[in-house]
N, C-alpha and C positions, 0 to 999 in steps of 0.2 A: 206421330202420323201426319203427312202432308196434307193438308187443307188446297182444296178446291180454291184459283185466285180471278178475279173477275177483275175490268177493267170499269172505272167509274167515266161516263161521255157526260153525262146530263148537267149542266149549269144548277141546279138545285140539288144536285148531288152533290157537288162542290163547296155551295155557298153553305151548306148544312153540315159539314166538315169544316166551314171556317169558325162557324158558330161552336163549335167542340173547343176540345184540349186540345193543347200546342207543345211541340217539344224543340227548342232551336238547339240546333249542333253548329261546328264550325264547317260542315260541309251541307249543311239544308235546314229546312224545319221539315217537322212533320205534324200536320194536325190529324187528330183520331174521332172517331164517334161511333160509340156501340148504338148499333142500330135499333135493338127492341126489340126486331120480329123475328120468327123462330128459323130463319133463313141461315144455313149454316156458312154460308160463303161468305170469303174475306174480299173487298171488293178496293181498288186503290186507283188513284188518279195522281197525275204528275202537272206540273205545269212549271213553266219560268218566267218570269218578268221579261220586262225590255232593260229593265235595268243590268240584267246578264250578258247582255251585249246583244252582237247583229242575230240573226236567222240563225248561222252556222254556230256562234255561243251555244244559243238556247239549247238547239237539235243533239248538240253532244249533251250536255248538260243532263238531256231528260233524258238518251238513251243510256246515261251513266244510272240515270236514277230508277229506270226502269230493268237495266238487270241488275243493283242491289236488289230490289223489290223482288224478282224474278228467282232470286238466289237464297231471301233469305223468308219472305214474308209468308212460307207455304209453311216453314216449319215452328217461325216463331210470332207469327201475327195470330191474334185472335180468331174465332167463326163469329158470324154477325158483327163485325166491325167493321168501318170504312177508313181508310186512311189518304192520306194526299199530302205528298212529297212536295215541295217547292223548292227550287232551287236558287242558292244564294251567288250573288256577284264574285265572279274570282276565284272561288274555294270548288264549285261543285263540277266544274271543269278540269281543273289542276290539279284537285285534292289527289294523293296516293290512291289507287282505288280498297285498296284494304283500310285506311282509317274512313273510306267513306263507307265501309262496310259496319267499319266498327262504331261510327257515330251514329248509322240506324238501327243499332243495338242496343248502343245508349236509349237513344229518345224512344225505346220501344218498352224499355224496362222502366224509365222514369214513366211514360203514358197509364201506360198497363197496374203502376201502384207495386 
């Protein structure tokens, strides 16, 4: 059954996801944190360095990363988890979009245990 997916804004949203579990693929990391409270929503934030390149890098980068997430994290992300995509130099722009599909499967099944 699909899960409800919320979008993370808040700076202490984030940096509380950095402080979690991590999963690097060759198209992102992803870091996770079960959140605790009985809030059943799976809640995800994206973001890119500058090291991904100019404006126009990043912006594809994160709308790659935000329909993986769109696509896959209703049916196979946790309830009360946060997760946050980051995307890596090179890979998360060019990568096939199907092995970028399939490396946040990887990192979701490595995270999840």
């Amino acid at each position: 059954m699909p899960h409800t997916v919320e979008t993370l804004r808040k700076r202490p949203e984030f940096l509380a996801c950095a402080r979690a579990r991590r999963q690097g693929t060759k198209g992102m990391l992803v870091q996770a944190r079960a959140r605790g409270d009985d809030d059943p929503l799976i809640r995800v934030g994206f973001t890119c360095s500058k090291k991904v390149g100019n404006a126009v890098a990043r912006n594809r980068a994160k709308r790659r990363l935000r329909e993986v997430a769109r696509l896959l994290l209703p049916e196979n992300g946790k309830p009360g988890w946060d997760y946050v995509l980051i995307g890596s130099r090179g890979n998360t722009a060019d990568r096939d979009f199907a092995d970028l599909q399939q490396d946040f499967l990887y990192a979701l099944r490595k995270l999840h245990g």
